[in-house]
BALOBA-1460 file (C-alpha; in Angstrom, 3 decimals):
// residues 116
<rec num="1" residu="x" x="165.480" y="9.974" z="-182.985"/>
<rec num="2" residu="x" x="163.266" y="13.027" z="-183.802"/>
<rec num="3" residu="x" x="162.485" y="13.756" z="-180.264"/>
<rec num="4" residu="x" x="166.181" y="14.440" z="-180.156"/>
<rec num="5" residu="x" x="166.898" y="16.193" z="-183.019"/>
<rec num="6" residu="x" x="164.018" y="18.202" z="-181.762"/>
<rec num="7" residu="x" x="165.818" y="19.159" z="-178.898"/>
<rec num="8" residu="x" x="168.958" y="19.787" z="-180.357"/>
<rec num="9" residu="x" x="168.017" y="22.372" z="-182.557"/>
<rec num="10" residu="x" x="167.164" y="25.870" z="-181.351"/>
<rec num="11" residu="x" x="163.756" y="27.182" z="-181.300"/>
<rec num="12" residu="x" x="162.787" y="29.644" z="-184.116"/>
<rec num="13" residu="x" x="162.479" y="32.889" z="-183.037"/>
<rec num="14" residu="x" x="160.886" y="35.956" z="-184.561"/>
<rec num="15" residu="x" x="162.920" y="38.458" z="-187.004"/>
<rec num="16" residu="x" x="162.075" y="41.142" z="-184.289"/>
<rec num="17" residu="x" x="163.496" y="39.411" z="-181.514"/>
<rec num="18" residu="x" x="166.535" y="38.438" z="-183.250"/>
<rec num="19" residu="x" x="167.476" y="41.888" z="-184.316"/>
<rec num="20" residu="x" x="166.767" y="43.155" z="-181.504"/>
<rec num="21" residu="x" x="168.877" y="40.839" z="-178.881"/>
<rec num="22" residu="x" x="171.748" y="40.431" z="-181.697"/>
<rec num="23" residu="x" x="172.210" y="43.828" z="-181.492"/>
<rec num="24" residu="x" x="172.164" y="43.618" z="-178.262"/>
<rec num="25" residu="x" x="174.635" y="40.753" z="-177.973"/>
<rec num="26" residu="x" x="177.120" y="42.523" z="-180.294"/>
<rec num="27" residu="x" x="176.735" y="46.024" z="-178.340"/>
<rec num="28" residu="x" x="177.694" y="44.380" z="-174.917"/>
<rec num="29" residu="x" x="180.694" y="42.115" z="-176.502"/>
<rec num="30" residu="x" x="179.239" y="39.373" z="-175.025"/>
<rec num="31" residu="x" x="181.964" y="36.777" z="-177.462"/>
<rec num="32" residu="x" x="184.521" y="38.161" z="-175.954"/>
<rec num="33" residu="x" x="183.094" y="36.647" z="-172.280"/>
<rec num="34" residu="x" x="182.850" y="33.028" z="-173.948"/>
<rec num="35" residu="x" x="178.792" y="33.728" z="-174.125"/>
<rec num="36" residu="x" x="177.205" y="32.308" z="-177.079"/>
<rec num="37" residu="x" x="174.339" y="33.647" z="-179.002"/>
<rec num="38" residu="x" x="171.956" y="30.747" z="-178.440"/>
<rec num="39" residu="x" x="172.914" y="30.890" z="-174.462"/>
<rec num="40" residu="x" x="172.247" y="34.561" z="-174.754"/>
<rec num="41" residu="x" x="168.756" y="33.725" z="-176.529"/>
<rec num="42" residu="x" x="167.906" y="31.423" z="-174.151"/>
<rec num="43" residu="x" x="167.658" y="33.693" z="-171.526"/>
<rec num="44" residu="x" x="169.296" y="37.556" z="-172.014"/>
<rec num="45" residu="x" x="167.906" y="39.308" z="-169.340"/>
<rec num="46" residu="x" x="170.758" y="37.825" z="-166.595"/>
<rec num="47" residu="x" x="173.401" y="38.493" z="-168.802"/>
<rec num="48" residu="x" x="172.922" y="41.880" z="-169.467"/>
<rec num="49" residu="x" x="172.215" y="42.805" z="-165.421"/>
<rec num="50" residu="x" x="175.421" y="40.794" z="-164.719"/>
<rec num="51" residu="x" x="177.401" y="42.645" z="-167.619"/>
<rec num="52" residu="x" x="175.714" y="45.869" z="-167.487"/>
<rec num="53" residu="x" x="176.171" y="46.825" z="-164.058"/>
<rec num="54" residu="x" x="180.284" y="46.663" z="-164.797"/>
<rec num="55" residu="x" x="180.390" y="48.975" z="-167.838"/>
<rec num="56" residu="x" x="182.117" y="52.035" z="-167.209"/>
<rec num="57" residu="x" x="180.559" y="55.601" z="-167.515"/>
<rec num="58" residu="x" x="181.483" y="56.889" z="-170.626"/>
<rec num="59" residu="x" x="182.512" y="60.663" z="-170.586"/>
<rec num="60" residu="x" x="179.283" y="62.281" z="-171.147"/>
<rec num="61" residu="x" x="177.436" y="59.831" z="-168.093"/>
<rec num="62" residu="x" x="180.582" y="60.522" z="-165.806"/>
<rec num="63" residu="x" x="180.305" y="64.634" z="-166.302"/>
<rec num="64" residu="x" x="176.256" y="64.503" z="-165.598"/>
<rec num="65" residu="x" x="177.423" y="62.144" z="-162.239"/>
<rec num="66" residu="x" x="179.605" y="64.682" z="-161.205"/>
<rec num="67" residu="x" x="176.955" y="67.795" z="-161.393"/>
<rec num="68" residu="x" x="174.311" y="65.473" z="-159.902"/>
<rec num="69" residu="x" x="176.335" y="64.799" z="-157.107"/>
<rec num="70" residu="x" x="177.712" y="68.244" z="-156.645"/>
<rec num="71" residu="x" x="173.464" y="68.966" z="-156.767"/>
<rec num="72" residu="x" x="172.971" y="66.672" z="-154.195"/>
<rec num="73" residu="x" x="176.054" y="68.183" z="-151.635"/>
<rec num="74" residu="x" x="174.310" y="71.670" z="-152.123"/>
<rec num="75" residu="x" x="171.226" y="70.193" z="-151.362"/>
<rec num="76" residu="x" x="172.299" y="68.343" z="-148.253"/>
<rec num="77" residu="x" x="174.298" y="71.428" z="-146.976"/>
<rec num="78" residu="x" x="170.965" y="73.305" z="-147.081"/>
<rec num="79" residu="x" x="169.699" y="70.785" z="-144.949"/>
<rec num="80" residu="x" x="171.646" y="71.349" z="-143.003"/>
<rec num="81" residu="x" x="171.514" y="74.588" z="-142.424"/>
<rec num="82" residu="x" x="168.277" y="74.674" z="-141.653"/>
<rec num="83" residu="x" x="168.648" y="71.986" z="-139.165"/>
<rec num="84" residu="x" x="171.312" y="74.270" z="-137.416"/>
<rec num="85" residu="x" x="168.819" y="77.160" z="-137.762"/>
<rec num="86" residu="x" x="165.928" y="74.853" z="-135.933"/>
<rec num="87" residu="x" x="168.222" y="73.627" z="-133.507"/>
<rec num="88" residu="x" x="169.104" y="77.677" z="-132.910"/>
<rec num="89" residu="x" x="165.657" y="77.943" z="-131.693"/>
<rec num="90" residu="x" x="165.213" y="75.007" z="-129.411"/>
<rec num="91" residu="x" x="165.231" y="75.523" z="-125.652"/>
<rec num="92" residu="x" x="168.149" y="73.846" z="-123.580"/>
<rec num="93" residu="x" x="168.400" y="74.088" z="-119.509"/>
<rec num="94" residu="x" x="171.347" y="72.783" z="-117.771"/>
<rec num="95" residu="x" x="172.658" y="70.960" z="-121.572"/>
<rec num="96" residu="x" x="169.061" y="69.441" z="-121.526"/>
<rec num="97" residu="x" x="166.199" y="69.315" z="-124.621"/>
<rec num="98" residu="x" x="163.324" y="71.464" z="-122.801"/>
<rec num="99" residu="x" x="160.409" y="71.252" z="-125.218"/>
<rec num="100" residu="x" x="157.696" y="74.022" z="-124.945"/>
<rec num="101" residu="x" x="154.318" y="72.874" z="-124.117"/>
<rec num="102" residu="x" x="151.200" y="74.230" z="-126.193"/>
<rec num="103" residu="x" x="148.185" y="73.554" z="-123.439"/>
<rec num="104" residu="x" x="145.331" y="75.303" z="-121.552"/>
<rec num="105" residu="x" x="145.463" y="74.043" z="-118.152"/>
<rec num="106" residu="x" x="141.672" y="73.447" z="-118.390"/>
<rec num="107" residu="x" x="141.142" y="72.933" z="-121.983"/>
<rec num="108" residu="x" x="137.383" y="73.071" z="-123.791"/>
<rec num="109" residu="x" x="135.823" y="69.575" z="-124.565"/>
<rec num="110" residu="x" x="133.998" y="70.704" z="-128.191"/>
<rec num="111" residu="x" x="132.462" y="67.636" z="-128.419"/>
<rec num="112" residu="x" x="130.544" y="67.597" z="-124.542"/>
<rec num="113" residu="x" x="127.011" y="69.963" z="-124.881"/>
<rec num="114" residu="x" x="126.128" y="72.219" z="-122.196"/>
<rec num="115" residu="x" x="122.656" y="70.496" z="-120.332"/>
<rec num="116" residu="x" x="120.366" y="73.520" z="-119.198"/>
């Protein structure tokens, strides 16, 4: 009968971790999903990446989203740009990609030595 009892009854945990993952528990609602706080105990981490990843942005995390992405447009667009500028410069003969070659028809071997 002890062995069961034993099992029964929850683990003791530290003050720390209790305060810290009640909090936790009450922050994120988790009642209000039918999640108890010994399931949530047991093992938090999945419930918070399954609940956390559905919260909406509040205000504040919606207005920084917006001038992020607006950042990231401008940064694109300069991109861009300068790909249209590159492209500018590239030779094409009869609609086709001619790429100029950079070569000495007889080019120097540094690495052969000159017998005498």
């Amino acid at each position: 009968m002890t062995t069961t009892s034993s099992v029964l009854q929850p683990a003791p945990y530290p003050d720390e971790y209790l305060d810290y993952w009640c909090d936790t528990y009450v922050f994120l609602h988790l009642k209000e999903h039918g999640i108890t706080v010994r399931q949530f105990l047991l093992d938090p981490v999945p419930y918070i990446e399954r609940l956390c990843n559905h919260l909406p942005l509040l205000p504040q995390q919606r207005a920084i989203q917006a001038r992020l992405d607006r950042e990231e447009v401008r940064n694109l667009e300069k991109e861009f740009e300068a790909q249209l500028e590159q492209d500018a410069q590239v030779t094409y003969r009869n609609g086709a990609f001619i790429e100029p070659m950079h070569h000495c028809a007889f080019p120097r071997c540094p690495h052969r030595r000159k017998e005498t």
